[in-house]
Structures are given as C-alpha cells and as structure tokens.
C-alpha positions, 0 to 999 in steps of 0.5 A: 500500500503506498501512503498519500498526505493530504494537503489538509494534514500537511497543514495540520503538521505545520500547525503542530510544528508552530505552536510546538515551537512559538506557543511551547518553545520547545527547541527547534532540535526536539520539534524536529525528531517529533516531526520525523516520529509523526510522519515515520508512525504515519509512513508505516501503515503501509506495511499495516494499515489496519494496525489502527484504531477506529477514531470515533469522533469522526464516525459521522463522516462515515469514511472509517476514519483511522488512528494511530498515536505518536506521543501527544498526537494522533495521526488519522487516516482512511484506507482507500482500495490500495492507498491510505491518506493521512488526512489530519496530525491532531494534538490529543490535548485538545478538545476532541470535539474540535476534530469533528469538523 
C-alpha cells in the first residue's frame, strides 16, 4: 500500500510544528525528531494499515476514519482500495470535539 498526505494534514503538521515551537518553545532540535516520529508512525501503515484504531469522533463522516498515536498526537487516516491518506496530525490535548469538523 503506498501512503498519500493530504494537503489538509500537511497543514495540520505545520500547525503542530508552530505552536510546538512559538506557543511551547520547545527547541527547534526536539520539534524536529517529533516531526520525523509523526510522519515515520504515519509512513508505516503501509506495511499495516489496519494496525489502527477506529477514531470515533469522526464516525459521522462515515469514511472509517483511522488512528494511530505518536506521543501527544494522533495521526488519522482512511484506507482507500490500495492507498491510505493521512488526512489530519491532531494534538490529543485538545478538545476532541474540535476534530469533528
């Protein structure tokens, strides 16, 4: 299976990118290892795809969205025939009522 990023999710990362950096101030160098942890947790539902779990806040859109957690963050997803696209990185410390969309 090959992984596609939305653009709405490489939007997200980049939100997460700048609010580890401005609004935490945590060290470019830690911001960067956590970037490569997310998007390599992401990279490897290639190999699994399945190895998510449902994400229930997103179960009225009724696509089977997916997660996968990486430290604070869960990366959703849906499976599609051959290719899975990564479509949100979403910071677990917010209100999960603010996923829904």
């Amino acid at each position: 299976m090959k992984v596609i990023y939305t653009d709405q999710s490489l939007v997200s990362l980049r939100e997460v990118i700048d609010f580890l950096l401005k609004d935490l101030g945590i060290p470019i160098e830690k911001v960067s290892e956590i970037k490569t942890q997310l998007l390599d947790k992401a990279d490897s539902l290639a190999l699994n795809p399945y190895k998510g779990q449902k994400e229930e806040y997103l179960e009225h859109l009724g696509y089977e969205h997916r997660r996968l957690i990486e430290g604070h963050f869960k990366i959703i997803y849906i499976i599609e025939k051959d290719t899975i696209f990564i479509t949100d990185f979403f910071d677990a410390r917010q209100d999960p009522e603010q996923m829904k969309g």
